[in-house]
C-alpha positions in Angstrom: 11.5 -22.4 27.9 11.1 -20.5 24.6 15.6 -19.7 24.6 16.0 -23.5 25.7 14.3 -24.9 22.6 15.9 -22.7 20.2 19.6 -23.7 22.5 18.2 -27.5 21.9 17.3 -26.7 18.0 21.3 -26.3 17.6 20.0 -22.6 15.6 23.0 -21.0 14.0 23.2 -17.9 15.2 20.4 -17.5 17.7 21.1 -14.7 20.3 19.5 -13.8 23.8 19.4 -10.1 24.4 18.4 -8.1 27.6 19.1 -4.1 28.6 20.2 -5.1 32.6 18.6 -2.4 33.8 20.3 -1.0 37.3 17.3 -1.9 39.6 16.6 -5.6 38.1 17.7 -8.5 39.9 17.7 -10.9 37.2 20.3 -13.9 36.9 21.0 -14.5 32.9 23.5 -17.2 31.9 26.7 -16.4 29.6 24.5 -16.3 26.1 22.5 -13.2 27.4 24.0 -9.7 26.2 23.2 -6.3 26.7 21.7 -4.8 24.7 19.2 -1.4 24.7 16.6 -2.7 21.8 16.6 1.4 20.5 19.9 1.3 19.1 20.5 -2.0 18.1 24.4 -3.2 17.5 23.7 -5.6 14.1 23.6 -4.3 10.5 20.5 -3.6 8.4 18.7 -6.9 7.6 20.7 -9.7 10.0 18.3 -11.2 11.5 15.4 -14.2 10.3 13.0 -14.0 13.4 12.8 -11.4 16.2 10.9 -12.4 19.6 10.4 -8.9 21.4 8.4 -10.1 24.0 6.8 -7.9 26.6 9.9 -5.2 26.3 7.9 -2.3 24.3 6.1 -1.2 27.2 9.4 -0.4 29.1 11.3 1.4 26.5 11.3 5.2 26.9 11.1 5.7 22.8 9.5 2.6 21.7 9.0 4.2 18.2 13.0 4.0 18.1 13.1 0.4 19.1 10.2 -0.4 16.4 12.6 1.1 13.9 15.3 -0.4 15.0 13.6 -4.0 14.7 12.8 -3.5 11.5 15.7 -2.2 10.2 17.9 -5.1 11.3 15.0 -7.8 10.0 15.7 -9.5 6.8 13.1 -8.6 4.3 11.8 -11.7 4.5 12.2 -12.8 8.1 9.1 -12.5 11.1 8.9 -10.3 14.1 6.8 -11.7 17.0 6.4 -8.2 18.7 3.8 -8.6 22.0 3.2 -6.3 25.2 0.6 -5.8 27.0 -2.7 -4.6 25.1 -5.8 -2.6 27.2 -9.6 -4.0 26.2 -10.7 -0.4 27.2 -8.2 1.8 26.0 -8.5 2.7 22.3 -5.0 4.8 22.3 -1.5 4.4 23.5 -1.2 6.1 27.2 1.7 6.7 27.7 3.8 10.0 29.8 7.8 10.0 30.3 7.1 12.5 32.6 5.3 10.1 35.2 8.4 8.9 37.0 6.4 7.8 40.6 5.9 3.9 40.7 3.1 4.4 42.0 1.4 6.4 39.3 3.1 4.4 36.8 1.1 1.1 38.0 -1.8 2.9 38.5 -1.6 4.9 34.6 0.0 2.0 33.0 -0.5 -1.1 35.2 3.1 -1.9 36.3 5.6 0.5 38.2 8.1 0.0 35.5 6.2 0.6 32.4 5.9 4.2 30.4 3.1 3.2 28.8 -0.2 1.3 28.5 -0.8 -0.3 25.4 -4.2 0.5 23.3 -6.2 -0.3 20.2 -4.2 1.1 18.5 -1.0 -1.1 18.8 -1.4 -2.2 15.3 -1.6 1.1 13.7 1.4 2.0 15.6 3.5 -1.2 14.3 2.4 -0.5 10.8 3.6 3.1 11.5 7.1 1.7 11.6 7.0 0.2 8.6 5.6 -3.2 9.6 3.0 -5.5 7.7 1.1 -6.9 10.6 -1.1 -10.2 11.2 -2.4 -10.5 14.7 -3.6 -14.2 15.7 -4.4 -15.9 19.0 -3.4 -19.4 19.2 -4.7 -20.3 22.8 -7.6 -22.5 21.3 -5.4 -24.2 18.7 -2.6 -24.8 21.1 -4.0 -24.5 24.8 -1.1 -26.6 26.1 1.6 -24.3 24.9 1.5 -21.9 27.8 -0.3 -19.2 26.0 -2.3 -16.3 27.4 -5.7 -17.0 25.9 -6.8 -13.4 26.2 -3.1 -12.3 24.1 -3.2 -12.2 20.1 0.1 -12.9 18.9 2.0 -9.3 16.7 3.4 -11.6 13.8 5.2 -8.7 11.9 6.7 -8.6 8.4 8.8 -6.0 6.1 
């Protein structure tokens, strides 16, 4: 819904990105490319707003991809960065070793996740570089589709 606004919007230069993974089934139209969000193909500050939603917790280096982000953000541009965060965990599990689906939904609550989100998913953006404002919208905007229990990563150089 989110890609068919910005289509509707007539944006400029908005572009729909996804890695096409050999096991997912996914249909995309002719606007999606591939692309592997670690070693993004754009030059240092291209972009005005980056959605990276729920990708983080299936990247194998997700420190990479944060670097990446930012690096191709312009200085004054937004990053919307969201996965999903534990209530109980207060660090980042997270083992590249586990390959079992199995163990991977029971460690990190989906079989193709490498890690489970924690507390600390703040400190780990800021690590990165990233100036970091975390807001939830659900009781503003509880018609948008939101997850009320899901703060929104709202991300700045």
């Amino acid at each position: 819904i989110i890609a068919q606004n910005f289509i509707e919007a007539n944006f400029q230069n908005y572009i729909q990105a996804d890695f096409f993974a050999e096991d997912q089934h996914c249909e995309y139209n002719d606007n999606v490319k591939h692309m592997d969000v670690q070693n993004i193909p754009y030059t240092d500050n291209t972009f005005d707003l980056i959605l990276c939603n729920h990708v983080l917790e299936h990247v194998p280096n997700d420190q990479k991809a944060l670097q990446e982000i930012y690096r191709v953000l312009k200085k004054d541009g937004l990053a919307i960065l969201q996965v999903p965060i534990s209530k109980t965990e207060s660090k980042t599990l997270e083992n590249l070793n586990v390959t079992s689906e199995q163990e991977r939904e029971r460690l990190f609550g989906q079989k193709d996740h490498v890690r489970l989100y924690g507390q600390d998913y703040i400190y780990r953006l800021e690590t990165a570089g990233f100036k970091v404002q975390s807001l939830n919208l659900f009781p503003k905007y509880p018609k948008f589709g939101l997850n009320p229990e899901e703060k929104l990563f709202i991300c700045t150089k």
